[in-house]
C-alpha positions as a printed NumPy array, in Angstrom:
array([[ 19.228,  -2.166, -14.932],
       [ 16.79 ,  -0.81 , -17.603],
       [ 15.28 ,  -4.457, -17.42 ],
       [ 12.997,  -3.711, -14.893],
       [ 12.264,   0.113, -16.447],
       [  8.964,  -0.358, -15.783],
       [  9.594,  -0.441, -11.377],
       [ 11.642,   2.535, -12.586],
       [  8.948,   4.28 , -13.951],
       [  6.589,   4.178, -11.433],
       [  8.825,   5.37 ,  -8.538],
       [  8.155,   8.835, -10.473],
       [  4.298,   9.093,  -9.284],
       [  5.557,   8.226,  -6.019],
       [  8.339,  11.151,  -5.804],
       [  5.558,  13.61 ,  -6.821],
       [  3.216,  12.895,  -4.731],
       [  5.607,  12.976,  -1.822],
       [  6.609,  16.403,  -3.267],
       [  3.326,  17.941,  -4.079],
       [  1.09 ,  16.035,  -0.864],
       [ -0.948,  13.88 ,  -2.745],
       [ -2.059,  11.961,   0.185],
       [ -4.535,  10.165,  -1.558],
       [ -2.343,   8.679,  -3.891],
       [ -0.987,   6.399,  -0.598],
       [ -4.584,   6.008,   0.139],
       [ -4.682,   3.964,  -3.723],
       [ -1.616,   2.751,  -3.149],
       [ -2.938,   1.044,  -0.094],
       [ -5.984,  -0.126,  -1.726],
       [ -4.454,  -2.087,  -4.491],
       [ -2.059,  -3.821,  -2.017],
       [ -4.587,  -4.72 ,   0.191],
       [ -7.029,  -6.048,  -2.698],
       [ -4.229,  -7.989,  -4.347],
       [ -2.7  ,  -9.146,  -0.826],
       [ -6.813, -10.699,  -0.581],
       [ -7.21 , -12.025,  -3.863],
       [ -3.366, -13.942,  -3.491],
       [ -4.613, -14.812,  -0.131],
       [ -0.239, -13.583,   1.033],
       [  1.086, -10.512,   1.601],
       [  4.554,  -9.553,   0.258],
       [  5.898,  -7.11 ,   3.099],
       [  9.568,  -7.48 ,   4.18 ],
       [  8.678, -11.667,   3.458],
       [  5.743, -13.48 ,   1.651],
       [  3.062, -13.876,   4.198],
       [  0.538, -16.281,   3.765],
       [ -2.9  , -16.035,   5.317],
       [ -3.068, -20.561,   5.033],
       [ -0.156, -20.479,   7.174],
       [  0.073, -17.344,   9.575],
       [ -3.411, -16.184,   9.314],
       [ -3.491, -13.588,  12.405],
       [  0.391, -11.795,  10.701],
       [ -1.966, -11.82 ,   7.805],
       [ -5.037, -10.142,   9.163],
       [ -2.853,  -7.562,  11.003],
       [ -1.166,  -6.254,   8.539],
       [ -4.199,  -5.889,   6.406],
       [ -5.654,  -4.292,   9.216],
       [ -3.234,  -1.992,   9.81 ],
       [ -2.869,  -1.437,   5.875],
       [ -6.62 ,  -0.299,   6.163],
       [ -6.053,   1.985,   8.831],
       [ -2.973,   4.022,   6.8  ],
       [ -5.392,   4.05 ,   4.139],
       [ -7.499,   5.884,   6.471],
       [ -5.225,   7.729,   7.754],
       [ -4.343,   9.133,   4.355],
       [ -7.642,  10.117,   3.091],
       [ -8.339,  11.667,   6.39 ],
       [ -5.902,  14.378,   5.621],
       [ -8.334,  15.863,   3.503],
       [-11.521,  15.757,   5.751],
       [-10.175,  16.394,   8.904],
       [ -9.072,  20.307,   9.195],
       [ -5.4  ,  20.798,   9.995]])
């Protein structure tokens, strides 16, 4: 179990800012996934996804990854 401590450890950031409404932390959180998901040219979601081989599963799920980031960081420009 404590061979993966570090997946461990970051689960904490993600409690608090579930607790205290950091939305923008799921807007970074976002941003890294999509930039990595580019830079691998796959994206692992529920299976690896690979943009050579299902290009428009790839596209749509980075689309819709850029639209939660939006979503997110609208929280704090759009009154509630």
């Amino acid at each position: 179990m404590f061979k993966k401590w570090k997946t461990l450890v970051a689960l904490i950031p993600l409690i608090l800012a579930i607790v205290f409404q950091w939305w923008w932390f799921f807007t970074f959180l976002f941003i890294l996934q999509i930039i990595f998901s580019l830079l691998a040219g796959q994206v692992d979601y529920v299976e690896e996804i690979k943009k050579s081989e299902h290009p428009f599963l790839f596209w749509l799920i980075i689309g819709i990854w850029l639209f939660l980031a939006a979503y997110s960081l609208s929280y704090y420009f759009i009154p509630q």
